[in-house]
N, C-alpha and C positions, 0 to 999 in steps of 0.2 A: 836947737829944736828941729825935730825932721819934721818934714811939710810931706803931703800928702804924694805930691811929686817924688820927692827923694825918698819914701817910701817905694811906691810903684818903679823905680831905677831899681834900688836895691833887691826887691822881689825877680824885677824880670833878668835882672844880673847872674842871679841867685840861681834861676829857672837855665839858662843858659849856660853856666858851668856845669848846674845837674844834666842837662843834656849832652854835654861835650863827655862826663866823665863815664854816662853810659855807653857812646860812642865807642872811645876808646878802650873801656873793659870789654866791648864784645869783638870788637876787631883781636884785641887781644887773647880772647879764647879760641876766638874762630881759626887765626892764625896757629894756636896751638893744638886746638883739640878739633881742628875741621868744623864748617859750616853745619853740619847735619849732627854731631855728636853735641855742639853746645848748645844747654837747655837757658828758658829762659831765668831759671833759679839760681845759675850759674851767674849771669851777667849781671842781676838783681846784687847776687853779693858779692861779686868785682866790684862793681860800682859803689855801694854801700848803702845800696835801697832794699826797699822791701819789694816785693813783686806787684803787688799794688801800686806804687809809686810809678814803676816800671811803665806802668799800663797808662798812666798820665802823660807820658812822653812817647811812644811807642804803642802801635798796636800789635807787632810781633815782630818776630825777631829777623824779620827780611826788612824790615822798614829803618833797620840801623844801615845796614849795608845800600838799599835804597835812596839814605839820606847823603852819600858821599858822594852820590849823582847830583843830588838835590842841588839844585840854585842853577843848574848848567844853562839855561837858557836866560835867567836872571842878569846872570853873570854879563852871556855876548852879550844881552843888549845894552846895558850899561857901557860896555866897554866900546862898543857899536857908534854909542853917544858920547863918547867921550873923543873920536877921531874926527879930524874938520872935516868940513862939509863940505869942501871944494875938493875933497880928496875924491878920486871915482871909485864908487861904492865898493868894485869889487875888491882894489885897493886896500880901501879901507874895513872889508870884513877880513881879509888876510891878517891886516898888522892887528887888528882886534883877537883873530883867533893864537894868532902867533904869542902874544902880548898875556895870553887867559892860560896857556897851554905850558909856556916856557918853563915856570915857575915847579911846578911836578917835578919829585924825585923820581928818577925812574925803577927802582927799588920799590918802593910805597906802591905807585900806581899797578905795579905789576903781580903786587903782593893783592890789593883790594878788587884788580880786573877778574885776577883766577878765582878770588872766592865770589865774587858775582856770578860769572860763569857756573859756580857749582852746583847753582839752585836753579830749576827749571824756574820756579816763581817767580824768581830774584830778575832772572832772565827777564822773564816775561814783560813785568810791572816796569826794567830799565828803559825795552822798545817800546811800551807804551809812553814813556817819560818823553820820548823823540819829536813825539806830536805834538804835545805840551809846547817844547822849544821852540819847535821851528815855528808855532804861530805866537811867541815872544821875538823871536828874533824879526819874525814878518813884521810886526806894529813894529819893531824898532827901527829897521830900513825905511817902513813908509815914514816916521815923523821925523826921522833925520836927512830922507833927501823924497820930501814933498810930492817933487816933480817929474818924478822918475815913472816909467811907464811899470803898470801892475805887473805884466808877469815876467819881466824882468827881477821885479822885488820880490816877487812869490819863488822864483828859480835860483837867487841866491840864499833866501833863506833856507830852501830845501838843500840846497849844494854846502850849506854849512854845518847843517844838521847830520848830511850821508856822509861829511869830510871824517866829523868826530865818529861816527860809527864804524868810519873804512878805517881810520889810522888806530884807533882801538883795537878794530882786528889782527892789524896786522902789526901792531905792539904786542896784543899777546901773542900770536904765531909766533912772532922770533923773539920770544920772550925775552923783550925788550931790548936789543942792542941797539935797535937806533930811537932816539929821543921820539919822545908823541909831536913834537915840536917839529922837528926833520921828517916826520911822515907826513904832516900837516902842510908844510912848505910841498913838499911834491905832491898830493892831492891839486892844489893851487896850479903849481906849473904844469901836470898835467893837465886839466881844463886850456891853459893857455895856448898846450902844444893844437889840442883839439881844435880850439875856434881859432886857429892860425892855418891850419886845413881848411883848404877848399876845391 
């Protein structure tokens, strides 16, 4: 007998693969037929929806490519809270960023950065996403080290937020030869060389 619960699993299961499968039918047009040629009637019947259905999950077709940003702030702070607390913060936003970062193909990321890039919108809607993060990442600093003085907490979360936007650029510029991982590490050591100047 399914109970009301395992009903509500199975639906949002359900709800979840239909979204992944739209995902990946529009990356998949987009990669082939360009960002700006593929329609959304296109990716309706990749997927095997109706366009209607489409509209349930998506409001358009920037918000598939929007959604592979999607959780980035989510993400650090989770993984923020998951590094001890006796560790020093900046420390520990590094091996958090290191740790979120690694895992990227760099093929993939390099394939989904260009086609973000190729929408002014897309653009747009990803730097507003910036703002969104860094005040996730800020609540995540202050409730994982308390005691720590504000704008201290306020200037690494801004400094983690400008890390992933500098090593993205400069992943796509050199169209990807060194890992987002290895750009990430020296954003880090640079800041280090800085406050080591005096």
């Amino acid at each position: 007998m399914t109970t009301p619960d395992d009903a509500g699993g199975v639906r949002e299961k359900k709800r979840r693969e239909t979204r992944q499968r739209i995902v990946e039918a529009g990356l998949g047009l987009f990669k082939a037929n360009g960002y700006e040629a593929t329609t959304l009637d296109a990716i309706a019947a990749a997927a095997g929806i109706s366009r209607r259905t489409f509209f349930h999950y998506f409001k358009s077709k920037d918000e598939i490519l929007i959604s592979m940003q999607a959780g980035l702030g989510e993400q650090l702070s989770a993984a923020i809270g998951r590094e001890p607390a006796e560790k020093c913060p900046l420390t520990a936003l590094r091996d958090a960023m290191l740790g979120l970062v690694t895992p990227y193909a760099p093929a993939e990321l390099l394939v989904i950065d260009k086609l973000m890039r190729s929408s002014e919108i897309v653009q747009a809607r990803k730097q507003a996403s910036y703002i969104r993060d860094e005040a996730l990442v800020l609540s995540a600093l202050r409730e994982h080290w308390p005691g720590e003085p504000e704008p201290q907490m306020r200037l690494l979360a801004s400094f983690a937020i400008a890390t992933v936007r500098l090593s993205l650029d400069s992943f796509s510029r050199e169209e990807g030869r060194r890992s987002l991982a290895t750009l990430v590490e020296e954003s880090f050591e640079a800041l280090e060389q800085l406050t080591q100047r005096r």
